[in-house]
DOZA-105969 format. One line per 8 residues: number of its first residue (from 1); their letters; for each residue x, y, z of N, C-alpha, C. Coordinates in pm, 1 decimal. Each point is the difference from the previous one (the first is absolute). Example, Ala and Ser with C-alpha at 12.3 -4.5 7.8 and 13.67 -1.06 7.14 Angstrom:
BEGIN
1	AS	1319.0,-569.0,780.0,-89.0,119.0,0.0,90.0,120.0,0.0; -35.0,105.0,-72.0,82.0,119.0,6.0,-77.0,109.0,73.0
***
This chain:
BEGIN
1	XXXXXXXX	84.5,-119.5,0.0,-84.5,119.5,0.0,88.1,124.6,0.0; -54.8,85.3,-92.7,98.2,136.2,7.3,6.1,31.3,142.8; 61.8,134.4,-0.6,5.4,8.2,147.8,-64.3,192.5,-16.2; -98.2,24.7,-108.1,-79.1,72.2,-14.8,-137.3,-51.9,25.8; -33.8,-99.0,-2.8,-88.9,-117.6,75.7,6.9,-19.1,144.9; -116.5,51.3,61.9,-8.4,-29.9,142.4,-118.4,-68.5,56.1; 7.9,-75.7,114.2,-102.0,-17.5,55.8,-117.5,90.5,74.4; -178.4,31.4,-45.0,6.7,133.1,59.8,-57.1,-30.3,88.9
9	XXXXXXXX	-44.3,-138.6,54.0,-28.3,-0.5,185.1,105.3,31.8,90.4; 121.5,-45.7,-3.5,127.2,36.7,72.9,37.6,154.2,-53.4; 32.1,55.5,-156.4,-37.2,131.6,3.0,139.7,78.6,-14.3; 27.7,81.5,-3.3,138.4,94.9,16.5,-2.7,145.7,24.7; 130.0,-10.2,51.9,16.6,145.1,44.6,117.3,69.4,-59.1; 46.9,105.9,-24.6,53.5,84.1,-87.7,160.7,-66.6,80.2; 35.1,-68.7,76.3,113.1,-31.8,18.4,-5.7,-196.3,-52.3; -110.4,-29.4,-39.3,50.9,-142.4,-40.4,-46.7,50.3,-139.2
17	XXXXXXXX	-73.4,28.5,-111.9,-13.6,85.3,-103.7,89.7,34.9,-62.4; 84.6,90.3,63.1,110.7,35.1,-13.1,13.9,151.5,-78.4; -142.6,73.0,63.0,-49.5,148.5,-45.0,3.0,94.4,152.9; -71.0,128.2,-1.5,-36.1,74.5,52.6,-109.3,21.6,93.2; -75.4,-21.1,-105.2,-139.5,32.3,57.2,-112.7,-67.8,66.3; -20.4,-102.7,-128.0,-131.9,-125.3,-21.8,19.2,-81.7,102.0; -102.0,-18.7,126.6,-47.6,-142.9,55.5,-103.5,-30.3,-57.2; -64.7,-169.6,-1.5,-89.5,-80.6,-47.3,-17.8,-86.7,64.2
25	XXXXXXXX	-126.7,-56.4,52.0,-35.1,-131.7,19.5,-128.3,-30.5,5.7; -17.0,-88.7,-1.5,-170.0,-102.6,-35.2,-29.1,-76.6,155.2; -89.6,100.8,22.3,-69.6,-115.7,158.3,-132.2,-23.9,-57.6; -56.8,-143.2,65.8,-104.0,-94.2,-0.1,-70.3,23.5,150.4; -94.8,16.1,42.7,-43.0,-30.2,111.9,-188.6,-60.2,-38.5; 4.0,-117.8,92.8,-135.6,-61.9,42.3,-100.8,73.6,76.6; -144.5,10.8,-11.4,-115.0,33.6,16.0,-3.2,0.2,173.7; 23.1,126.0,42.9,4.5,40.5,140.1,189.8,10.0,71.3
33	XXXXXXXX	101.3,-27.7,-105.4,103.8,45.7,44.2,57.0,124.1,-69.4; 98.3,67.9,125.4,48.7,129.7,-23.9,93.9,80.1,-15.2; 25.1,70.4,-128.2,121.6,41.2,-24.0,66.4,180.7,66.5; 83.9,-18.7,56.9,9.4,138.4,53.5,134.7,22.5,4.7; 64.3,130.8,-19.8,122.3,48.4,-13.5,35.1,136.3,12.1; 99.8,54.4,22.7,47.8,171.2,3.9,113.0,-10.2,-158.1; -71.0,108.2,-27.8,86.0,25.6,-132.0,135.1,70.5,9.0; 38.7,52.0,148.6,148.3,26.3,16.6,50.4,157.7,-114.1
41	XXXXXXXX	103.6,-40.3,-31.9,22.4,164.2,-76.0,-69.3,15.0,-178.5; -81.7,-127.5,7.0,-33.4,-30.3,-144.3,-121.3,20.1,-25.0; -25.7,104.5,-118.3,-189.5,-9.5,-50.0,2.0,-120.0,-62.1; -103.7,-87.8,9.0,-94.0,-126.5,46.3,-129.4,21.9,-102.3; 26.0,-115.0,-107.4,-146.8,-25.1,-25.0,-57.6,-154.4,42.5; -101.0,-2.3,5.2,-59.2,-169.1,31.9,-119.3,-3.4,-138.9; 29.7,-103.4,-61.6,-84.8,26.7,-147.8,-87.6,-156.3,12.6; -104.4,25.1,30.4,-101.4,-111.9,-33.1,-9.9,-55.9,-111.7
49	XXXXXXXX	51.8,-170.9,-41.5,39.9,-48.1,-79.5,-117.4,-76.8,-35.0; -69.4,-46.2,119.7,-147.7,-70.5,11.4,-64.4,58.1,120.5; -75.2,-49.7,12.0,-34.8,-31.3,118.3,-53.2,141.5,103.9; -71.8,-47.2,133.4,-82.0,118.5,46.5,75.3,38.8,140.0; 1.3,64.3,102.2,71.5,-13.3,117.9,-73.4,205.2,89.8; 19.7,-23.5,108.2,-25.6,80.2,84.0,104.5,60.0,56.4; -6.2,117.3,-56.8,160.8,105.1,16.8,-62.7,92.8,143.3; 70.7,29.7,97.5,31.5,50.6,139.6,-31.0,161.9,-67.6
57	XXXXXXXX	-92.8,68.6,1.1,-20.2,169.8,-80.0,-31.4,-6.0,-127.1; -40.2,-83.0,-70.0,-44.6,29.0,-108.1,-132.4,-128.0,-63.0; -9.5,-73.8,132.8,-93.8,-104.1,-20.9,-2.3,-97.5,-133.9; -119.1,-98.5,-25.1,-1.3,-71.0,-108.9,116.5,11.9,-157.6; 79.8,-15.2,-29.2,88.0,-18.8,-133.3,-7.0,-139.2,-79.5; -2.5,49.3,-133.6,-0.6,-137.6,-76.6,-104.4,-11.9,-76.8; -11.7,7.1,-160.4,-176.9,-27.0,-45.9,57.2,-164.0,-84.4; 112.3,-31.6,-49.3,54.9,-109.1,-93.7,39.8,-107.7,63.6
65	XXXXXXXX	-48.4,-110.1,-40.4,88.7,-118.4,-28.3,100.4,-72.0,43.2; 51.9,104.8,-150.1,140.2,-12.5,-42.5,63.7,77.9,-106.8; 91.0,10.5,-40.4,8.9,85.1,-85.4,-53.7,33.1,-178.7; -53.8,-102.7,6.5,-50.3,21.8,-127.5,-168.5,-0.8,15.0; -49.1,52.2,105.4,-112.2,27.3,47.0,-48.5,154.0,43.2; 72.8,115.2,-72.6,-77.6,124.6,12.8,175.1,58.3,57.5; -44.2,122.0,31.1,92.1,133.3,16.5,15.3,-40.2,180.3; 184.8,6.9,17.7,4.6,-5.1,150.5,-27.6,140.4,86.5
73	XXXXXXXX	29.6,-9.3,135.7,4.6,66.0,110.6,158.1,19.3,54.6; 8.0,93.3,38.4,137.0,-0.1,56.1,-3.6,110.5,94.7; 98.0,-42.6,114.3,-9.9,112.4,154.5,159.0,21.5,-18.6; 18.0,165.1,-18.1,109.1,68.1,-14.8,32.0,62.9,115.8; 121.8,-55.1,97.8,46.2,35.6,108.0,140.8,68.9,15.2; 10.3,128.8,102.5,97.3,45.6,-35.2,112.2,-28.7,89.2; 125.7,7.5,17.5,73.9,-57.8,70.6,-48.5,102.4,197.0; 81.1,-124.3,74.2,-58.5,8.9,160.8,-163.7,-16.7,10.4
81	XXXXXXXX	-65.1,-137.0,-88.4,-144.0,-32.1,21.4,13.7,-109.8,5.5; -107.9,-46.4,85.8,-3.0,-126.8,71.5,-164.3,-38.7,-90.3; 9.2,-140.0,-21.2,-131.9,-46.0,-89.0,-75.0,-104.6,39.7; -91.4,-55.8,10.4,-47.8,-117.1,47.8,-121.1,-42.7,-97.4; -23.7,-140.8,-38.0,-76.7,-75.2,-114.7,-77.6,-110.3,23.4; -97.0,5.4,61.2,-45.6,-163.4,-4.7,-66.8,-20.8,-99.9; 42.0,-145.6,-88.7,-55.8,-71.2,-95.1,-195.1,-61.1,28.5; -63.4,86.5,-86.8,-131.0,-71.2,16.2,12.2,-111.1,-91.9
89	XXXXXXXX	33.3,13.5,-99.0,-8.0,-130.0,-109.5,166.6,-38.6,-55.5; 50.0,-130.4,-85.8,133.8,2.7,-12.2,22.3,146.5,-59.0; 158.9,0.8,53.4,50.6,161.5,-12.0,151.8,-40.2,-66.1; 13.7,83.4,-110.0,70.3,7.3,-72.3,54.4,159.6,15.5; 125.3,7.2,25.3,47.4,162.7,11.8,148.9,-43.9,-85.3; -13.5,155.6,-31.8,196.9,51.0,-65.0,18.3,74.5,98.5; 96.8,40.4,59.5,63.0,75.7,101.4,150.8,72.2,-81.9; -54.8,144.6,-59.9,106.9,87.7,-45.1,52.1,83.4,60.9
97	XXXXXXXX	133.0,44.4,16.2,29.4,89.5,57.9,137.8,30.2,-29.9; 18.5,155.3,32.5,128.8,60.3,3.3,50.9,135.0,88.5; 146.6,3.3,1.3,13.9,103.2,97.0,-56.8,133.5,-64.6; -86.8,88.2,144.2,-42.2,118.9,-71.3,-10.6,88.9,98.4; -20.1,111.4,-28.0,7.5,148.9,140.1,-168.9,49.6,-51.2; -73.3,-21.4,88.3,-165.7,54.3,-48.5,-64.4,27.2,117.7; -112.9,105.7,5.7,-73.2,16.7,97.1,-129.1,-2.3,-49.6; -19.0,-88.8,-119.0,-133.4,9.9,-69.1,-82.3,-107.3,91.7
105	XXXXXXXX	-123.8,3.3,22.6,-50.7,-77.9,61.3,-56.7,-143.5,-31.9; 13.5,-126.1,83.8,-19.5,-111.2,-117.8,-179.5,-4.1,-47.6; 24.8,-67.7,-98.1,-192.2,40.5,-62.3,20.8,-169.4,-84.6; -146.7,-1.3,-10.9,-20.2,-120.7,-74.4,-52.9,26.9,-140.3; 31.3,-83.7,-90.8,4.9,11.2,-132.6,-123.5,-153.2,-25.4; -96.1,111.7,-40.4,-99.4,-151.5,-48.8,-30.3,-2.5,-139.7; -55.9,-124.2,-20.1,-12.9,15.0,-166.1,-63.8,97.2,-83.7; -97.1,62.6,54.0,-24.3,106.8,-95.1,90.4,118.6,-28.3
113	XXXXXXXX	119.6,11.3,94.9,56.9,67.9,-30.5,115.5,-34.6,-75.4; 51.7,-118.8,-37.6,91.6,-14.8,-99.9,-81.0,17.9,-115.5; 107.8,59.0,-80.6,-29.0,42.1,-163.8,56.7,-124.4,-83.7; -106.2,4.4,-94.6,2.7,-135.1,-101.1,90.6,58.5,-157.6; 100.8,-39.6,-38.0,28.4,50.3,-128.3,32.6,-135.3,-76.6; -72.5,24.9,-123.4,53.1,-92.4,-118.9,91.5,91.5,-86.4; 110.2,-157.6,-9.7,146.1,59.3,-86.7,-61.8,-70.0,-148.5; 80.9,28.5,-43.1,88.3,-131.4,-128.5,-180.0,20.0,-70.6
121	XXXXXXXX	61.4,-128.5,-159.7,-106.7,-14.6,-67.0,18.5,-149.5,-36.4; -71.2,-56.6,-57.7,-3.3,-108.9,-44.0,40.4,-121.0,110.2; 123.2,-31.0,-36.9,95.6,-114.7,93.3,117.9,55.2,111.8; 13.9,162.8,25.1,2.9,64.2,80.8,-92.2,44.9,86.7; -76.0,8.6,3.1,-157.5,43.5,71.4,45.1,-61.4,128.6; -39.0,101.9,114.0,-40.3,-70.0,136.1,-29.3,124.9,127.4; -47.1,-102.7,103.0,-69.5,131.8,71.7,84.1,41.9,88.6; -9.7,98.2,46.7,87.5,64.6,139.6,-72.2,55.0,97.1
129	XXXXXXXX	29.4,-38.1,135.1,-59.7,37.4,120.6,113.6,105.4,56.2; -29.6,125.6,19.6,65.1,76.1,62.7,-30.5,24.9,136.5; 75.6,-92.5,86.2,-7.5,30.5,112.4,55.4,178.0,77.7; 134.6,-5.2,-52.0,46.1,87.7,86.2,110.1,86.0,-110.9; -54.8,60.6,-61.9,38.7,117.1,-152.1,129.2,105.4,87.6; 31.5,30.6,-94.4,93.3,103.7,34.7,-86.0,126.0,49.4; -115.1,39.4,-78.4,-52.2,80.2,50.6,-71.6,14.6,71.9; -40.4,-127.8,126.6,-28.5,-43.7,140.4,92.1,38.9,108.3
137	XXXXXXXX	-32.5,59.5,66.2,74.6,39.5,105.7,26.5,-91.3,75.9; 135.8,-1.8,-4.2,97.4,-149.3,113.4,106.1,63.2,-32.4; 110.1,-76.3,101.2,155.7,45.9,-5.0,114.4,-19.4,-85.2; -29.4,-145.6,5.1,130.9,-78.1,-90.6,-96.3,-174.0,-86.7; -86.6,-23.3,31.3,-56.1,-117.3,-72.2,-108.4,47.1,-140.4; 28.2,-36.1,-122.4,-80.4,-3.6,-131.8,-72.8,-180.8,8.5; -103.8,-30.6,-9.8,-77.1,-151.2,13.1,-48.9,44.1,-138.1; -74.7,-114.6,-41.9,-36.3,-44.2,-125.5,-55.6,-151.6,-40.9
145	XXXXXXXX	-98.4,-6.8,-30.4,-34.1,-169.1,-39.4,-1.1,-9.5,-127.9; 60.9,-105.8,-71.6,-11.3,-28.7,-167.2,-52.5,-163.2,-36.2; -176.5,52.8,14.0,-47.2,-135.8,-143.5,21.5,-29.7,-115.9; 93.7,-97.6,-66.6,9.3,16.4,-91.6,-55.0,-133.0,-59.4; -88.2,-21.1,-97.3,-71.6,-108.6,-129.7,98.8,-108.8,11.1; -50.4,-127.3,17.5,79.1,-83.2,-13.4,40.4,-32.6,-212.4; 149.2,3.7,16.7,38.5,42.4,-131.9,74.3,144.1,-80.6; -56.1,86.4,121.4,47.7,95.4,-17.2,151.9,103.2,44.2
153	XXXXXXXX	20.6,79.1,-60.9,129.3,74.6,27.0,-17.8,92.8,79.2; 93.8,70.1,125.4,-49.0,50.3,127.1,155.4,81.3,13.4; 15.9,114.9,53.0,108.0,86.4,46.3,61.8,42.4,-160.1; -70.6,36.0,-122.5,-4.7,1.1,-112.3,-16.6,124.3,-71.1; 115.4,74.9,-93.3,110.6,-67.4,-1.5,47.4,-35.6,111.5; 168.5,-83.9,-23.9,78.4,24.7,158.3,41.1,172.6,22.8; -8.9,23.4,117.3,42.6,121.3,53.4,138.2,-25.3,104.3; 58.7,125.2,74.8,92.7,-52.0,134.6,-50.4,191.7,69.5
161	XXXXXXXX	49.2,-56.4,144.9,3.2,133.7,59.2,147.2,-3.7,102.1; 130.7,11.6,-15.0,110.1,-43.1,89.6,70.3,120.7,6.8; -42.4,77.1,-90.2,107.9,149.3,11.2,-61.0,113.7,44.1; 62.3,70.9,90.3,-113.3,137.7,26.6,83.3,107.0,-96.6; -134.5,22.5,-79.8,6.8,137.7,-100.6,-100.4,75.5,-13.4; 13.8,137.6,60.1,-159.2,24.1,75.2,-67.6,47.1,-161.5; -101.5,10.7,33.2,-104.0,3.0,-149.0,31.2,-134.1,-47.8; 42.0,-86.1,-31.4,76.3,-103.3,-85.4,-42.9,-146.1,50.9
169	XXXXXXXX	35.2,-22.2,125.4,14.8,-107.6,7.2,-4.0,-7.4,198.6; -21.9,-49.7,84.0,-19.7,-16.0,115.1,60.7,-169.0,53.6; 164.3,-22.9,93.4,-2.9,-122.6,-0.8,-93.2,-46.1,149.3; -69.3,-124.5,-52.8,-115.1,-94.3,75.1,51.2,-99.4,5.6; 24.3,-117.7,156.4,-5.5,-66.4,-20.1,-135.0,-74.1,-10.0; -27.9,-118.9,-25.4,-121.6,-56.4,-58.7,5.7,-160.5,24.3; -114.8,-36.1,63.9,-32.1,-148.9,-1.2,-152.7,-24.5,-68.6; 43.8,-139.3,-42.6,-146.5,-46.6,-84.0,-54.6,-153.1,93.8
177	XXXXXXXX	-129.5,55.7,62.7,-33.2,-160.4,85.2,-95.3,-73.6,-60.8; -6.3,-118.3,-72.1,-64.5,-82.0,-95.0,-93.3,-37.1,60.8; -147.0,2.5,-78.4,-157.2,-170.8,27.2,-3.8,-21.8,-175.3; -69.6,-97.5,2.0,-28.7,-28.6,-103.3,-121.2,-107.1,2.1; -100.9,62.8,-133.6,-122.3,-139.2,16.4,-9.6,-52.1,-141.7; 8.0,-126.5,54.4,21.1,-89.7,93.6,136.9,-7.3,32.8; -6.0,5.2,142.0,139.4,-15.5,62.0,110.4,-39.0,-60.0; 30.4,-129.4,-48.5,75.3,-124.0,-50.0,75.3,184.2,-127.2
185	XXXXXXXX	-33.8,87.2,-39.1,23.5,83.1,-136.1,129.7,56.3,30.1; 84.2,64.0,-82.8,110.2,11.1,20.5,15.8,163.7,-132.3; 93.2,79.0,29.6,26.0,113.5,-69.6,130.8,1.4,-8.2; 58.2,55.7,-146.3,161.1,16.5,-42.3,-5.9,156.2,75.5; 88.0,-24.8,61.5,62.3,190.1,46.9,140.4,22.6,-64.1; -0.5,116.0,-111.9,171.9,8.9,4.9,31.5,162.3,43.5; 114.6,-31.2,29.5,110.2,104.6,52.1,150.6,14.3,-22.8; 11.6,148.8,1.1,126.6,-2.4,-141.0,36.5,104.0,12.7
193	XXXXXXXX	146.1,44.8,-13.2,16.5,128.3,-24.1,91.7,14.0,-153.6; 20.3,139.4,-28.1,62.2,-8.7,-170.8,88.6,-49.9,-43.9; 106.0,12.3,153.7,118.2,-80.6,-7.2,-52.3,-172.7,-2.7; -96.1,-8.1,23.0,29.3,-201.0,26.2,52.9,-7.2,100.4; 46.6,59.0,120.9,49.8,-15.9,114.7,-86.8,-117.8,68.6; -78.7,62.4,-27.2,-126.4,-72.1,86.2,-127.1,-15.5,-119.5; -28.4,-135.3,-19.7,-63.6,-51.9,-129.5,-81.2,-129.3,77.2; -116.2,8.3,63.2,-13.3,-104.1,26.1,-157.6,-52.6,-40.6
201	XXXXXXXX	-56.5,-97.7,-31.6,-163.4,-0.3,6.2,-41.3,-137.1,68.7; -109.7,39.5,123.5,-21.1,-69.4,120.8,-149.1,-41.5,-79.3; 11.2,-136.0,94.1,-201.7,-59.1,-9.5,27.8,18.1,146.8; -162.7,96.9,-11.7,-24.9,12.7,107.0,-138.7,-91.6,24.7; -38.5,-43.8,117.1,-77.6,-48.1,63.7,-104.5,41.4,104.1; -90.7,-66.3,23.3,-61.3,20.3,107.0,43.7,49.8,101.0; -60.2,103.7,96.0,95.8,44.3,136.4,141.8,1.7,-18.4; 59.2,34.2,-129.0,116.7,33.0,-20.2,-20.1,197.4,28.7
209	XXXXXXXX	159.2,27.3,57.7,50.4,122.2,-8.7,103.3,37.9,-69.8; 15.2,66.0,-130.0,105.6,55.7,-65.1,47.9,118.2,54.7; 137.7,-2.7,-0.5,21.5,133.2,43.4,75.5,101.1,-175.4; -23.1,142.0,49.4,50.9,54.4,-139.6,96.1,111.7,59.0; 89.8,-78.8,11.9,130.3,93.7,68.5,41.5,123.4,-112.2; -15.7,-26.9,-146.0,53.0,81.5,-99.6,-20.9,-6.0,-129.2; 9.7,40.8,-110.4,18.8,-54.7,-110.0,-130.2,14.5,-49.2; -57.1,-43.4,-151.4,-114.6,35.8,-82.8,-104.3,-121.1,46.1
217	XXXXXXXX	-121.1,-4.7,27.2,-88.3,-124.2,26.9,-117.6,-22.1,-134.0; -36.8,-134.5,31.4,-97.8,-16.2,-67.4,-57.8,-134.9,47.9; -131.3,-7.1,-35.0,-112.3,-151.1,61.6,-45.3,-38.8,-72.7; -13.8,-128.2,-66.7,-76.0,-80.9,-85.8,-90.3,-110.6,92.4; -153.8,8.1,-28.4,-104.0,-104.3,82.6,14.8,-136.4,-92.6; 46.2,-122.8,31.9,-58.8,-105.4,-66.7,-122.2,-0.9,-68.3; -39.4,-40.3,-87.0,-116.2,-57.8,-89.8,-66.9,-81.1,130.2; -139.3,41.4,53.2,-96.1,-95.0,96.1,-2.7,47.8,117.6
225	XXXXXXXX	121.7,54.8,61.8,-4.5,92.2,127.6,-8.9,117.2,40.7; -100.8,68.1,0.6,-23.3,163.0,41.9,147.8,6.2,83.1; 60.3,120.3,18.8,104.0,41.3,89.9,-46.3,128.7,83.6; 74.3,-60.4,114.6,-59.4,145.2,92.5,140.3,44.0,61.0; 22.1,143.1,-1.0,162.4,36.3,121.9,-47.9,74.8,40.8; 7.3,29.4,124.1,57.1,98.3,78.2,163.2,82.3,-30.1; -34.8,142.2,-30.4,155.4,47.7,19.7,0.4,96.2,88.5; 88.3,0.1,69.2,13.6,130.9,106.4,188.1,75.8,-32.6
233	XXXXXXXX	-21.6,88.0,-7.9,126.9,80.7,-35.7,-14.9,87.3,125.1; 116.9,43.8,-16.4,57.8,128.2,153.6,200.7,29.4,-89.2; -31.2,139.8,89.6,143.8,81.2,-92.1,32.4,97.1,57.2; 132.2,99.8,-1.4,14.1,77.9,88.2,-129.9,93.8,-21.4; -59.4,53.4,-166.0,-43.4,56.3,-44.2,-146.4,-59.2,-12.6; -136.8,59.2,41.4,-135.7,-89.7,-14.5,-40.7,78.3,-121.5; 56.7,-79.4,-132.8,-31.6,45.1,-147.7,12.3,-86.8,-112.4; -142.3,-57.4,-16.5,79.7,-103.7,-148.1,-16.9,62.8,-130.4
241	XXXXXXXX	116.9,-19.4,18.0,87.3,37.1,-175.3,68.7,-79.3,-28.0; -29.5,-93.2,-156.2,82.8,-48.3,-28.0,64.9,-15.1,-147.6; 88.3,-83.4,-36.1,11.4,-9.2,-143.7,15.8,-116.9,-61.0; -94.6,22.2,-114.0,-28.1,-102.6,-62.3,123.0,-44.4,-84.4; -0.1,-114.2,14.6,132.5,-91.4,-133.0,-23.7,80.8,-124.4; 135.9,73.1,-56.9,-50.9,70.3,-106.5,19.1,-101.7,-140.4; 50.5,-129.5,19.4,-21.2,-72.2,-123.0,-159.0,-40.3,-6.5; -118.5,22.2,80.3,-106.1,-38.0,21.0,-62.0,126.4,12.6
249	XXXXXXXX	41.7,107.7,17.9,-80.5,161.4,58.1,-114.3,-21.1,-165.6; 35.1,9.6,-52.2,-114.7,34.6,-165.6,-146.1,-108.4,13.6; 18.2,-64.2,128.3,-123.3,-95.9,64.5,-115.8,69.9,71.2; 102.1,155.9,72.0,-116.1,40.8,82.7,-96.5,33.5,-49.7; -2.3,56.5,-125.2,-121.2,96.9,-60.3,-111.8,-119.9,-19.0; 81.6,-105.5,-85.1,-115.4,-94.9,-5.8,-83.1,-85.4,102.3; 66.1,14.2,117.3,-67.7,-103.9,157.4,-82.4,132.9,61.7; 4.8,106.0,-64.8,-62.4,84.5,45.2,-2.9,38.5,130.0
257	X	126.0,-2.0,92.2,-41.3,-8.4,146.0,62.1,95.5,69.1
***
C-alpha cells in the first residue's frame, strides 16, 4: 500500500502525514453510546457521515443514512471547546481538524444549509456538497463532499494547489476519504507533479484515505460503483486557488465548471 494510503479509523495527524495542518479520523459509535472530546488549540469539525445522535447545545443532528442518502450535517468547533454526542441510531462521524487562532463561535451546519453545485458534463458530471466554502466563516478548515457517477471522471481536469502565489494559486494540504456503492467498488486516483518526481496512481477503496501532500490530482469512478469523498483541505492561507495541468487547461471551458 502506498504510504499516501491510510487507514481512516486509526486516522492521522500532521506529524505521522508528514504535513502541517490536516488531522482525520472516522469514529463508529452504537445506538446510546458517546462520543466526547476538547478540540485543544484546533478548529474542529464533526461531519455526519450517517447516522442521527444528540449533540450537548445544539440537540437532535443527522437526517442520512449514509452518505449517499441526502446532504450532511456538520458541528464546526473552535479551538478550547469541549463536545459531547450520543448516538441515537448507528453513527458514523469524520472528525477534521487543524491548528487555528478563532473566536468565532461553534454553530452547526445542517443540510439545508450546504450548497449543491453540479460540475462537469457528460462523463465528468457530478455533484458537490459544500459543506464549509471559503466564503463560510471558519479559520483554517475548507470541507467538501464529491458524488461522482459510477464511470465517471472526478477532480477534472487534474488541478494542484502546493505553491502560495497570492491571486494565483493558494498551497492546501488535502485529503480524499472514500464510500462507494456498492461497497466491494473501487476508484483510480492519480497524482503527479511535472517533474515525475512524484507520479503515482492509487485504487482507492472503501473507507480508504488518500492523502494529497502535492502535485496535480485527478479521480476516475469504476464502471458500476457510484464514488463518494470527502475532502478537507487547511493552509496557512483559507483560499482555494488553484492550477489546472496546463497540458489539460483547454478542458476547462468544455467541463464547464
Amino acid at each position: 500500500m502506498s504510504d499516501l494510503v491510510r487507514n481512516a479509523t486509526e486516522g492521522i495527524r500532521p506529524a505521522t502525514a508528514g504535513w502541517t495542518y490536516l488531522s482525520f479520523r472516522t469514529v463508529r459509535r452504537k445506538p446510546d453510546e458517546e462520543l466526547s472530546g476538547q478540540t485543544r488549540n484546533e478548529e474542529t469539525a464533526l461531519i455526519w457521515l450517517g447516522g442521527t445522535a444528540d449533540v450537548d447545545g445544539f440537540g437532535q443532528v443527522g437526517e442520512r443514512e449514509d452518505v449517499f442518502g441526502g446532504k450532511p450535517s456538520a458541528l464546526l468547533l473552535p479551538p478550547d471547546a469541549r463536545y459531547r454526542v450520543r448516538a441515537r441510531t448507528p453513527l458514523h462521524l469524520a472528525i477534521v481538524s487543524a491548528p487555528a487562532e478563532s473566536t468565532l463561535p461553534a454553530r452547526l451546519i445542517r443540510p439545508d444549509h450546504v450548497r449543491i453545485e453540479m460540475r462537469g458534463k457528460g462523463v465528468t458530471e457530478r455533484r458537490i456538497h459544500w459543506i464549509l466554502s471559503e466564503k463560510d466563516p471558519a479559520a483554517r478548515l475548507l470541507l467538501v463532499e464529491v458524488l461522482t457517477p459510477a464511470g465517471h471522471w472526478s477532480t477534472f481536469p487534474p488541478h494542484k494547489h502546493d505553491e502560495d502565489k497570492a491571486g494565483v494559486e493558494r498551497a492546501l494540504e488535502e485529503l480524499y476519504y472514500y464510500q462507494f456503492n456498492p461497497r466491494q467498488g473501487f476508484a483510480f486516483q492519480g497524482i503527479y507533479t511535472k517533474s515525475r518526481d512524484l507520479n503515482v496512481a492509487l485504487r482507492a477503496h472503501h473507507d480508504d484515505l488518500v492523502l494529497i501532500p502535492r502535485g496535480y490530482h485527478v479521480v476516475s469512478a469504476a464502471p458500476g460503483y457510484d464514488c463518494y469523498y470527502l475532502n478537507a483541505m487547511a493552509g496557512a492561507v483559507r483560499e482555494w486557488l488553484f492550477t489546472t495541468d496546463p497540458d489539460h487547461e483547454w478542458l476547462m471551458d468544455w467541463k464547464k465548471t
